[in-house]
VEXNU-643175 format. One record per residue: residue number from 1; x, y, z of N, C-alpha, C in turn. Coordinates in steps of 0.2 Angstrom, whole numbers, plus 5000, padded with zeros to 4 digits. Example, Ala and Ser with C-alpha at 12.3 -4.5 7.8 and 13.67 -1.06 7.14 Angstrom:
# VEXNU-643175
(1,(5066,4972,5039),(5062,4978,5039),(5066,4984,5039)),
(2,(5064,4989,5035),(5068,4995,5036),(5064,5000,5039)),
This chain:
# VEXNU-643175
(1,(5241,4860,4781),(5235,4859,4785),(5232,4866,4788)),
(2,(5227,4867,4787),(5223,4874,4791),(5224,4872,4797)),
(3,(5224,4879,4800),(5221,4881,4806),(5215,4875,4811)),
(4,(5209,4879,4807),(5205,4873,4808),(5203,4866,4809)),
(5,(5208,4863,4802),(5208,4858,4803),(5213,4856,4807)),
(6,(5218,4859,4809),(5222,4855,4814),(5217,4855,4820)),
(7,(5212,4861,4822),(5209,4861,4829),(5203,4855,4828)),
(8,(5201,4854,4820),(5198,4848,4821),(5199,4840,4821)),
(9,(5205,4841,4819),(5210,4834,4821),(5210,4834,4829)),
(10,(5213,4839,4833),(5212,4838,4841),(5206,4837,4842)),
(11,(5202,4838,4841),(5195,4840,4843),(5191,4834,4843)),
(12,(5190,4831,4837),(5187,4825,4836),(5191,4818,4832)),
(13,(5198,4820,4837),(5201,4812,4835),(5196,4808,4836)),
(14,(5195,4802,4833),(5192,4796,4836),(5193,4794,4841)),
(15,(5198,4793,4843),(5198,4789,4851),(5196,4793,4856)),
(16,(5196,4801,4854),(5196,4806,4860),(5188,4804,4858)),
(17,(5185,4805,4854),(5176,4804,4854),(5174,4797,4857)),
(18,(5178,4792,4857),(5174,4786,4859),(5177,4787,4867)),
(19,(5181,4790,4869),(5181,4791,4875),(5175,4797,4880)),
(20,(5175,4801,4876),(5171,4807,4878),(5163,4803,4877)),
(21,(5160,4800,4873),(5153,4796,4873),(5153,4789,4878)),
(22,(5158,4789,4881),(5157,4783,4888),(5159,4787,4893)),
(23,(5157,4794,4894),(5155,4798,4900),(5147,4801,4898)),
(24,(5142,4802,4898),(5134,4803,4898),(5131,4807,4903)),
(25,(5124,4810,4902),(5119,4809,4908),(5118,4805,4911)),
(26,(5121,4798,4909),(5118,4794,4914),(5122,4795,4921)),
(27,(5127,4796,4917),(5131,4797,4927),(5127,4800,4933)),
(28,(5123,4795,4936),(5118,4801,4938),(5119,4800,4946)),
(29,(5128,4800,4948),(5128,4800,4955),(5126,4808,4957)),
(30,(5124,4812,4953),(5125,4818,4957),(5117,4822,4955)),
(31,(5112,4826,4955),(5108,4829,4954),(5108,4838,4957)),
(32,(5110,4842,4954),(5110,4848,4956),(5105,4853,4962)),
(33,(5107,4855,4968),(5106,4856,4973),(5096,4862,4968)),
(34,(5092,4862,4973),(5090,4866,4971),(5090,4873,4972)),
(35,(5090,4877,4968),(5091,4887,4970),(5089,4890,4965)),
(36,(5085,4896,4970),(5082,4899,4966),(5087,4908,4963)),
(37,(5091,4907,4966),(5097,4915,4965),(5098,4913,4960)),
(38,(5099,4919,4955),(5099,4921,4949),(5107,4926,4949)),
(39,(5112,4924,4945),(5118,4930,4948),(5119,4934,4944)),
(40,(5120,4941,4944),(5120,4947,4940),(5127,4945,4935)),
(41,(5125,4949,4931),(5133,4949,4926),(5137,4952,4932)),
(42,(5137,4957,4936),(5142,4962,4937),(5143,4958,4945)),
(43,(5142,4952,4946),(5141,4950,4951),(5149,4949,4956)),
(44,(5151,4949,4964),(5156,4953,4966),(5160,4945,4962)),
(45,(5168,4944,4963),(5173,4938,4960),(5172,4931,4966)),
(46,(5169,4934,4972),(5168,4929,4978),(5160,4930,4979)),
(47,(5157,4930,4977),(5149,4931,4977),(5147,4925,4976)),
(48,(5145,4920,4982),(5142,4912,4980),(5136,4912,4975)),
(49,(5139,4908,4970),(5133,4903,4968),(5132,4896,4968)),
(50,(5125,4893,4968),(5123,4886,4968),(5127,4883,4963)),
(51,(5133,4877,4963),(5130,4874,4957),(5126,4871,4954)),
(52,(5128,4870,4946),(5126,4870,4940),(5126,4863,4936)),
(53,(5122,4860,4932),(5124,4859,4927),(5122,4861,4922)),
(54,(5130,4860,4919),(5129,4865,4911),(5127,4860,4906)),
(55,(5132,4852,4906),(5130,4851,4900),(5133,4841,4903)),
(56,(5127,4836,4903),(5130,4831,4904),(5135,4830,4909)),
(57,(5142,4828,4910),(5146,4827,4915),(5151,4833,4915)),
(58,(5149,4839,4914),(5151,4847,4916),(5145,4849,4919)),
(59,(5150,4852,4927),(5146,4855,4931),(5147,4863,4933)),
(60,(5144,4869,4933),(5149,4873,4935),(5148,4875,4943)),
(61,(5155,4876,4947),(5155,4875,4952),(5158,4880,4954)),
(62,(5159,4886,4950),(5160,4891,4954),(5157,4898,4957)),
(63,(5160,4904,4957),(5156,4909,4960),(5151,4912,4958)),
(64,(5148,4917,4959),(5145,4920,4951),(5148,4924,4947)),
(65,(5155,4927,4951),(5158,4931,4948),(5165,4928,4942)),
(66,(5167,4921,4945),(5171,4920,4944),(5171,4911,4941)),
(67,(5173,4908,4934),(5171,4902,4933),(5175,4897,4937)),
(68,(5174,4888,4939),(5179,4886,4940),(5173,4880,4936)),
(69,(5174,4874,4933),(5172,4867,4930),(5173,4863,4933)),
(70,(5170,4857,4934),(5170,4852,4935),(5170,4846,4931)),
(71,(5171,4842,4927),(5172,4837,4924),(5172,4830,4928)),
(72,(5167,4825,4927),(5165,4820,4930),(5166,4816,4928)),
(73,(5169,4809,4932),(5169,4803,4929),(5169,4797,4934)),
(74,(5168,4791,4932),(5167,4787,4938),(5173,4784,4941)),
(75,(5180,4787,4935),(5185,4783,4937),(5191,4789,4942)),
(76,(5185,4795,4940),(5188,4801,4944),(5188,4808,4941)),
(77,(5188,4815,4942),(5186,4821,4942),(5191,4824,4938)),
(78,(5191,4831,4935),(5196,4835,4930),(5193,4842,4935)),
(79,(5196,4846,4937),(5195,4853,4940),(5196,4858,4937)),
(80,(5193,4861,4932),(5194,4868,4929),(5195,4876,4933)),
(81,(5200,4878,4934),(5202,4885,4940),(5199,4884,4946)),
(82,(5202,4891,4951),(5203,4888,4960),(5198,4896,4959)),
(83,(5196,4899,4955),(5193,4905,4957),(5197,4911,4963)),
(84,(5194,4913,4966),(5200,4920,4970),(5200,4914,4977)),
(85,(5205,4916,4983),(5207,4911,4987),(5201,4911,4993)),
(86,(5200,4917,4993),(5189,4918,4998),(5184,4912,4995)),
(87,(5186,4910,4988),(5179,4906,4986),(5184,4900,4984)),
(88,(5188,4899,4987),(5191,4892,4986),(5190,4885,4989)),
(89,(5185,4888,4997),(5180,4883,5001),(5173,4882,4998)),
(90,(5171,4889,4993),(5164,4888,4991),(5166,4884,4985)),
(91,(5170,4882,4982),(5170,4875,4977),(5169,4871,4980)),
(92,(5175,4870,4984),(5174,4863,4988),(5165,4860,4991)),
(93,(5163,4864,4992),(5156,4863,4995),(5152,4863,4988)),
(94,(5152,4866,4983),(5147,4864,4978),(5151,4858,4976)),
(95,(5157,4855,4977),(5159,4848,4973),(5155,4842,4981)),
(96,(5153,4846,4984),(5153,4840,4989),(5143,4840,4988)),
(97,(5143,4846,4988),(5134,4846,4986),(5130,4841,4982)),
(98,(5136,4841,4974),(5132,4839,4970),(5134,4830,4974)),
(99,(5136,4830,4976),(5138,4821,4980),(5145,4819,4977)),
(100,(5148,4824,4974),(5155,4820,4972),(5161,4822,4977)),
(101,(5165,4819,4978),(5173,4820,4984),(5178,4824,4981)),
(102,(5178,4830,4983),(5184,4832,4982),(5194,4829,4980)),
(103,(5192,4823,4983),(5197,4820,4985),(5199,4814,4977)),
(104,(5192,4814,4975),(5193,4812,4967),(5194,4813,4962)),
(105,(5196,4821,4965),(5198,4825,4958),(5206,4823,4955)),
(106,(5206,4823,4952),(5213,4820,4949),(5219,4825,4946)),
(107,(5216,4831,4944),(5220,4835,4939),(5218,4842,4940)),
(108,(5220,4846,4942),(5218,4854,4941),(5219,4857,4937)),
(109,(5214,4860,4930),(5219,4865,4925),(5218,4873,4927)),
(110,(5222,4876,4926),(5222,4881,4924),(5222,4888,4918)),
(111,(5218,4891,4916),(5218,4894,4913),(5222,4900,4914)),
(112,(5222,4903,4916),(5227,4909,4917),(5230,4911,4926)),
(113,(5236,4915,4925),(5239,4915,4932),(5238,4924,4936)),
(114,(5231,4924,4936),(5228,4928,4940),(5226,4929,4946)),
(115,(5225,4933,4951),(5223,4932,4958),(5217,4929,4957)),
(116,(5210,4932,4952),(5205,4929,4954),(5203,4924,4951)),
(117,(5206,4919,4949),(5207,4916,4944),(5210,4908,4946)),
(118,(5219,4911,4950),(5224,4905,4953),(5222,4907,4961)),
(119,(5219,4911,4962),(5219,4912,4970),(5219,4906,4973)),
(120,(5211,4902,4972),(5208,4897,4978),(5215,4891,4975)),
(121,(5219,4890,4970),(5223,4885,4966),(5224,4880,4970)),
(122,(5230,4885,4978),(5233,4880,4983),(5228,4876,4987)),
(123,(5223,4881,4989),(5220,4875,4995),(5215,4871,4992)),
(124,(5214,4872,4984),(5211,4866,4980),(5217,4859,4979)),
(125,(5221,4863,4978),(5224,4857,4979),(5226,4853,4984)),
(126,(5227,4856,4989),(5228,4855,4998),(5223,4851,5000)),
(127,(5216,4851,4997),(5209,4847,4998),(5210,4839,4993)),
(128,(5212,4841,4988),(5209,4837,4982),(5216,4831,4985)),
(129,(5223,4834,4985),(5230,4829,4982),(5228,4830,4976)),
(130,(5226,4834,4970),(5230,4834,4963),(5232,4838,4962)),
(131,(5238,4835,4957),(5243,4842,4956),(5238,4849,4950)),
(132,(5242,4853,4951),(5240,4857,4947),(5242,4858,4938)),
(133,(5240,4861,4933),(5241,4858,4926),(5241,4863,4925)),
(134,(5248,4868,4918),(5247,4874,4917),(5251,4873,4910)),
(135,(5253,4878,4907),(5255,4878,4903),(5266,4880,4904)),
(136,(5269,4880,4901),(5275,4882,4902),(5276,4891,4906)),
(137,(5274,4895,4902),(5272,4903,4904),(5271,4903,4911)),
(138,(5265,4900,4912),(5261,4901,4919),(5266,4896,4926)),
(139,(5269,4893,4925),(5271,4887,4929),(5275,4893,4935)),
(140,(5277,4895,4934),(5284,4900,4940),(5278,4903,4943)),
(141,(5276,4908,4939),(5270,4912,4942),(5266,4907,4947)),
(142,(5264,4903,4946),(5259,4901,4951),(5263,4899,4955)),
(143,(5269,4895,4955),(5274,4893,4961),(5275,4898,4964)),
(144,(5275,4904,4963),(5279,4912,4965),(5272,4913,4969)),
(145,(5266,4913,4966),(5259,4917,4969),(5259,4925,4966)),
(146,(5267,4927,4961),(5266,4933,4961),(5269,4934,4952)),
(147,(5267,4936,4948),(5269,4937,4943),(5274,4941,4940)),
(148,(5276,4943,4933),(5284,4947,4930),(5281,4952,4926)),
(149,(5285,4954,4924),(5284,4960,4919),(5282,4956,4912)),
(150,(5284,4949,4912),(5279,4947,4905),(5271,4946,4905)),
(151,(5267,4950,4913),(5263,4950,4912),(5260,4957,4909)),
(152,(5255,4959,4906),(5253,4967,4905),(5248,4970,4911)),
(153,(5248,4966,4912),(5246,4969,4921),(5249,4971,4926)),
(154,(5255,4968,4926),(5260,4968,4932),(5259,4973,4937)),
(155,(5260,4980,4937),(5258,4985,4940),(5252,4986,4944)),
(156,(5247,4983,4943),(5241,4980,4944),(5239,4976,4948)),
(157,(5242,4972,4948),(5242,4963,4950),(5241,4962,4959)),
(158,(5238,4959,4963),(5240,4956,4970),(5242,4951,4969)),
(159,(5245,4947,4974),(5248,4940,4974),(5244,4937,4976)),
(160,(5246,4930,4977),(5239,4925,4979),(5245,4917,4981)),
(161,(5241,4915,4985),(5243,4910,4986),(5248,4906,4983)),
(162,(5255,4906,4983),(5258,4900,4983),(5257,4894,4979)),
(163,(5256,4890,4975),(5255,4884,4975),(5259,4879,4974)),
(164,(5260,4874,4975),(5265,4870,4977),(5268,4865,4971)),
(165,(5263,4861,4970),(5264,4857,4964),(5260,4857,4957)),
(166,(5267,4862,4954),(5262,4864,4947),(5266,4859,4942)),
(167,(5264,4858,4938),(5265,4852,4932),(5266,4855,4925)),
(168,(5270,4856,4922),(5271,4859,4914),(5269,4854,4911)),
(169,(5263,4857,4905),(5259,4855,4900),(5262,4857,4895)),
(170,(5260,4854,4888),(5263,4855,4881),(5256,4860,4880)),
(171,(5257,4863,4874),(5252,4868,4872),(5247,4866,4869)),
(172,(5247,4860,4866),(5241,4855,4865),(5241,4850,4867)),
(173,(5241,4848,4874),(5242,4842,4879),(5234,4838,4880)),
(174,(5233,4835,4879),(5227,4831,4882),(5228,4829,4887)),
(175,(5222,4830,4892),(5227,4828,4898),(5218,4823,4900)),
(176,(5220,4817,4902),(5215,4811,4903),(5215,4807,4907)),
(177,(5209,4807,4912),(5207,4805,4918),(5200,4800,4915)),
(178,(5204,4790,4914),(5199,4787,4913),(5193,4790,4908)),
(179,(5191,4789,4907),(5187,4792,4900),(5187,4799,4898)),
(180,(5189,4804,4903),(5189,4811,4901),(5195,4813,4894)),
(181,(5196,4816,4892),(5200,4819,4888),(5198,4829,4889)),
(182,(5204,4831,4890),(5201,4839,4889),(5208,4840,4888)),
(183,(5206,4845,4883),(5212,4847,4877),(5215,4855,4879)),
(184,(5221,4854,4880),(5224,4864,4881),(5226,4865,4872)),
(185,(5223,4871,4877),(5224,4875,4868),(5228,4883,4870)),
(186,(5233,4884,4868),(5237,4888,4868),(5234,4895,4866)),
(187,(5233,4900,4873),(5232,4907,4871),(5233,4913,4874)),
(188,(5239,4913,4872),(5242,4919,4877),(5241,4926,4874)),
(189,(5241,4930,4878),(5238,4937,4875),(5237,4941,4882)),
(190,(5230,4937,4885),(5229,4942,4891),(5235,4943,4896)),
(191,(5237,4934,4896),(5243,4933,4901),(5247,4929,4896)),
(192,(5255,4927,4899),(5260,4925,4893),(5257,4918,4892)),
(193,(5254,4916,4899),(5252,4911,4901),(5244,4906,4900)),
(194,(5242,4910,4896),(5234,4910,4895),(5233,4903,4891)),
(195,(5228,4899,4893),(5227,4891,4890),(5219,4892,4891)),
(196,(5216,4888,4883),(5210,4886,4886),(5207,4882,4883)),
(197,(5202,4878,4885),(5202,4869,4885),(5195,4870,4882)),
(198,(5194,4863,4879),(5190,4861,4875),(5189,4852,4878)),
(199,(5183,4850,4877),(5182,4843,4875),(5175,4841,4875)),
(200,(5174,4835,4876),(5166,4834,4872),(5162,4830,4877)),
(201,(5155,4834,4881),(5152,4831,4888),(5143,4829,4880)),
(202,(5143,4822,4883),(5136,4820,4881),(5131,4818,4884)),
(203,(5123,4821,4883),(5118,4817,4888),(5115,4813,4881)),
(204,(5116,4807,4882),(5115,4800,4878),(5119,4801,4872)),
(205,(5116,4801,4866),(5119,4801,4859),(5120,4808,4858)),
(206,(5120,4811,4862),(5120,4822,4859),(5124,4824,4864)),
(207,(5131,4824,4859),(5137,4826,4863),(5138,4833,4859)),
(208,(5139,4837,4864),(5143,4844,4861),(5150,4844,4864)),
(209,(5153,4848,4861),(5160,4851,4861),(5160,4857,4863)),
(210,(5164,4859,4870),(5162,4863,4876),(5169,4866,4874)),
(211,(5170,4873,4875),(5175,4876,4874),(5175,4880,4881)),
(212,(5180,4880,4886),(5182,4884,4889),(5188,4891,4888)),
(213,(5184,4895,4886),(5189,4899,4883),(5193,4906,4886)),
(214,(5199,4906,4887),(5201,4910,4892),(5200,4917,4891)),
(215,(5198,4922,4893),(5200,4930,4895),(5205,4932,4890)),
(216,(5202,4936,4884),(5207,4937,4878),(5207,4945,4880)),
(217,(5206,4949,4885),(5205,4957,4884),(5212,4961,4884)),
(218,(5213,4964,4881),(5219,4969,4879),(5220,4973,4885)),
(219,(5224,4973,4890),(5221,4979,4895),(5227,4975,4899)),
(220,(5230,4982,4902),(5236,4983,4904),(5237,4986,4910)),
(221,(5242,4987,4913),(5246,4994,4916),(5246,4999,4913)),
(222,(5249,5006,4918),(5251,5011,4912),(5253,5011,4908)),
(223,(5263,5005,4910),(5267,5007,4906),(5269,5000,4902)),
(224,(5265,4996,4900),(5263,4991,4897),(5260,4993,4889)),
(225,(5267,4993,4884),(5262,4993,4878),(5261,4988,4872)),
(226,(5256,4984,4870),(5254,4979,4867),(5258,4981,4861)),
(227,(5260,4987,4858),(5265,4989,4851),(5274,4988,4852)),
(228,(5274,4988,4858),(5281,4990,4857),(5285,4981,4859)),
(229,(5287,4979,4852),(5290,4972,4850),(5296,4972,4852)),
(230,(5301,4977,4854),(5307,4977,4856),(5306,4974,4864)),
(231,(5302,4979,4867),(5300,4977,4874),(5298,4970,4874)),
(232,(5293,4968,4873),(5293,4961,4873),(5290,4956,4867)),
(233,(5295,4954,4865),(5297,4954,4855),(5289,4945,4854)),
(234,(5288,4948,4849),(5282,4941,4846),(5276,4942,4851)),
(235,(5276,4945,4857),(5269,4946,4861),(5261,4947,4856)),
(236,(5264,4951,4852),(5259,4955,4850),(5257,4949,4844)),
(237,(5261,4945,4839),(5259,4941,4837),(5256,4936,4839)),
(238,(5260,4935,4844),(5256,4928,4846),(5248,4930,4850)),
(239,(5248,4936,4851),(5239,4938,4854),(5234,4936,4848)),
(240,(5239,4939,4844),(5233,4936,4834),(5233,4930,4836)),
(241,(5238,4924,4835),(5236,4919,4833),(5231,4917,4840)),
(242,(5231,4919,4844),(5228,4917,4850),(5219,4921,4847)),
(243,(5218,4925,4845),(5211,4926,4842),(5210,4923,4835)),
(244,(5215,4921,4831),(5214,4917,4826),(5210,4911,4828)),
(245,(5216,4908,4833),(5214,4901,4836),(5206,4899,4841)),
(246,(5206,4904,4842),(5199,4903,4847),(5192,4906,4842)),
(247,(5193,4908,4835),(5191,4909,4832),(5188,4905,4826)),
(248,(5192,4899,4826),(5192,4896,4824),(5188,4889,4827)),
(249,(5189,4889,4834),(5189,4881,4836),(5181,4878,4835)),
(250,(5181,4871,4835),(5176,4871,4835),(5170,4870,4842)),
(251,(5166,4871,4842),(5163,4874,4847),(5154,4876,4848)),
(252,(5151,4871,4850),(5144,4871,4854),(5143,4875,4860)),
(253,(5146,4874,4864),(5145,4878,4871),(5152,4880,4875)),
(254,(5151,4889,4874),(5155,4894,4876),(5156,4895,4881)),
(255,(5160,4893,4886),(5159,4896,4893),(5167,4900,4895)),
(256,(5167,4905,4900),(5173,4908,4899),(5175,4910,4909)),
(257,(5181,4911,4909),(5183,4911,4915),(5178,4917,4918)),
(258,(5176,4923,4915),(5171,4929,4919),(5166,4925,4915)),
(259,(5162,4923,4919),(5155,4921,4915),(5150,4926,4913)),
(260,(5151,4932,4915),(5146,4939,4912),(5149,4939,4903)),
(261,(5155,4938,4902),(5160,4938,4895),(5157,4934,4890)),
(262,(5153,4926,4892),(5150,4924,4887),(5144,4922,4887)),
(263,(5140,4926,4893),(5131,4929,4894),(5130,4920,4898)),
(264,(5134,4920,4902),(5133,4910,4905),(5125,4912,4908)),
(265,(5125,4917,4911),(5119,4919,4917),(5112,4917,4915)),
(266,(5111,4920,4908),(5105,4918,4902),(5106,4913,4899)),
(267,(5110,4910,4900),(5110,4902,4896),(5110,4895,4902)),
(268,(5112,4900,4908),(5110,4891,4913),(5110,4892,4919)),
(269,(5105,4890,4925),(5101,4892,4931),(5094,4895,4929)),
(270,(5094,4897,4937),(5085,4899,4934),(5083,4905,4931)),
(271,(5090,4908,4930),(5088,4916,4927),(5088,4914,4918)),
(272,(5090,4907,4916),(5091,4907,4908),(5086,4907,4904)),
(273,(5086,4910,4900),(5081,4915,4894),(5082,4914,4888)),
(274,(5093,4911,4886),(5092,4909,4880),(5097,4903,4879)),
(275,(5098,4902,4873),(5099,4894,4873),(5106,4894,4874)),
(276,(5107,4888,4877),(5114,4884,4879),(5118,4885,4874)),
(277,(5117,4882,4869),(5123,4881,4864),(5122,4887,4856)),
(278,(5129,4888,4855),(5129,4892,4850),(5135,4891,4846)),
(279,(5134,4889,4839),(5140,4884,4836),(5145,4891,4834)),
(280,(5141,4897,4836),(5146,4904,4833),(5146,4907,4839)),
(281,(5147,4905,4844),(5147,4909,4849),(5159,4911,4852)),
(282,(5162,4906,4851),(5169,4906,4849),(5171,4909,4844)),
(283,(5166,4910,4838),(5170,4918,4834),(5166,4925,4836)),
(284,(5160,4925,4839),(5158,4931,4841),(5166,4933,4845)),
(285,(5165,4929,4851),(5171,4928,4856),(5177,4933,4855)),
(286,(5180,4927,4850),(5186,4930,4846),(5187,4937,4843)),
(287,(5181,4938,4839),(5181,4944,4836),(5178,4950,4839)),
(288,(5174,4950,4844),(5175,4954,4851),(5183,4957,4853)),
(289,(5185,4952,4854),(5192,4956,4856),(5197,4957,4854)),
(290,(5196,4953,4846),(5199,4955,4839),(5200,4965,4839)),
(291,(5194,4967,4841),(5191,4974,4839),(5193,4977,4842)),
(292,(5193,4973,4850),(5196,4979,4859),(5204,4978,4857)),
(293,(5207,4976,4853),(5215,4975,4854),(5217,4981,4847)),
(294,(5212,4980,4842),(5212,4985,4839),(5214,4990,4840)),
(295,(5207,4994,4844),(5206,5000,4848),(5209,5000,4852)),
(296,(5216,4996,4856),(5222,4997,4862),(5225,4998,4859)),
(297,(5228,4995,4850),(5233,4997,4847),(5233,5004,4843)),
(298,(5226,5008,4841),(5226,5014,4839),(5227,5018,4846)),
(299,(5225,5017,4852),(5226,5021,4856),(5233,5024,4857)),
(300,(5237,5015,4858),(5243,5017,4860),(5246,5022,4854)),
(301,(5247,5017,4847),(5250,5025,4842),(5247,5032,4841)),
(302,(5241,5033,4845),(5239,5039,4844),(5241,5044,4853)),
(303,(5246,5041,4855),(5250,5042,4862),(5257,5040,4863)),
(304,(5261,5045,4863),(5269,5044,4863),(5270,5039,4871)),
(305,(5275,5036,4868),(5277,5031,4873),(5284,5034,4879)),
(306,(5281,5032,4886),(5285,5035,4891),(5291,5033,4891)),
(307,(5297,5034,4887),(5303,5030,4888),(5305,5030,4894)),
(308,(5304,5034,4901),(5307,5032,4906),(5304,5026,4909)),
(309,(5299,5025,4907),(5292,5018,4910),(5298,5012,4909)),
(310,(5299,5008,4917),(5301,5004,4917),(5300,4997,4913)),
């Protein structure tokens, strides 16, 4: 079986589609606040924005700098990232704006175990009672609030709050909340840790397949090199299959944890110019950073490596 077609087997089981098409626009407990702020790409990681709808029962409810999701349902809510720990009140108020209860959220995912990203994690879940959902990689890290040298940032890195109750996911786990289904998809590379979800939001009979796709950039510490397999053996492989796989997936609408990354600004609010969905916007994606890990990998062998680097 391909690649593809096993992402299309997850993608569009049948049960997951007759699940995902009894979530709709009709769900019309919520109506989006009015605002007229437009947020820069380069905008600060704690810089409020209004929520959003993106697409039928996905809302996005985070910064301008920094994504977190919302996934709706009547039997209960999915929470995509806690964003940095400063904007981890300004979620709670866009979930409470658009008229839904923080306290109906059921499951928290996680995409990657960074400050600005797992920051607001704890006290989203300290509001909501749901636990948090990560992949194997990432699960200490976020218990810790501080990550290891299997990160390539380590050197880098602040710590961030603690979180309490993490829950280890499989790396193709579905994880479902009454009629929701959203699917991890395994992609390590930025972090060991790196997951990015997919599933399918519909207004009536026009359901797209929403890819949440994590942060694939090559970019390190000093003494962190993407080449050296002895130091951290299969890394470098598995960062391929992680752009093969997001390169693959299928995918209408690209949203990414830095929303300047997949141009979210131009495609929903009042600033948007162009269209929402883009059936190639997941291999631009991919092969964008295809290219940047390229050019980290001629860098590093065109630069001897510091053996004393711990």
């Amino acid at each position: 079986m391909t690649l593809r077609n096993t992402l299309l087997r997850y993608a569009f089981a049948p049960a997951l589609l007759l699940l995902a098409q009894q979530v709709t626009a009709s769900d019309k407990i919520a109506a989006p606040p009015t605002s007229t702020k437009v947020c820069a790409d380069d905008a600060d990681w704690s810089d409020p924005s209004a929520p959003l709808r993106v697409y039928g029962n996905t809302w996005y409810v985070g910064t301008c700098g920094i994504g977190a999701l919302l996934v709706t349902s009547p039997q209960g809510h999915i929470l995509i990232d806690g964003a940095t720990s400063q904007a981890g009140a300004q979620i709670l108020a866009n979930i409470r704006s658009l008229g839904f209860r923080p306290e109906d959220v059921r499951a928290i995912l996680s995409t990657h175990e960074h400050s600005d990203h797992a920051g607001g994690l704890a006290g989203l879940q300290r509001a909501t009672g749901a636990p948090v959902l990560a992949r194997a990689p990432a699960v200490e890290t976020l218990k810790r609030g501080a990550s290891d040298r299997s990160d390539p940032q380590l050197l880098e890195l602040t710590p961030f709050p603690a979180v309490a109750n993490v829950k280890s996911i499989a790396d193709d786990e579905i994880v479902a909340v009454g009629p929701l289904a959203l699917q991890a998809i395994a992609t390590p590379g930025h972090t060991a840790g790196g997951t990015s979800w997919t599933w399918r939001s519909c207004e009536g009979d026009d359901c797209r397949q929403i890819v949440y796709a994590d942060s694939l950039t090559a970019i390190s510490d000093d003494t962190y090199r993407f080449s050296d397999d002895d130091a951290h053996p299969g890394y470098l492989a598995a960062f391929r299959e992680t752009l093969a796989r997001v390169d693959a997936l299928p995918c209408d609408i690209l949203i990414t944890p830095h929303p300047s990354a997949s141009g979210l600004w131009s495609r929903i609010g009042p600033g948007a110019n162009q269209p929402l969905a883009d059936t190639g916007a997941c291999r631009a994606y991919a092969q964008k950073a295809t290219a940047r890990l390229d050019k980290r990998l001629a860098d590093e062998a065109a630069a001897p490596a510091d053996k004393s680097a711990p």
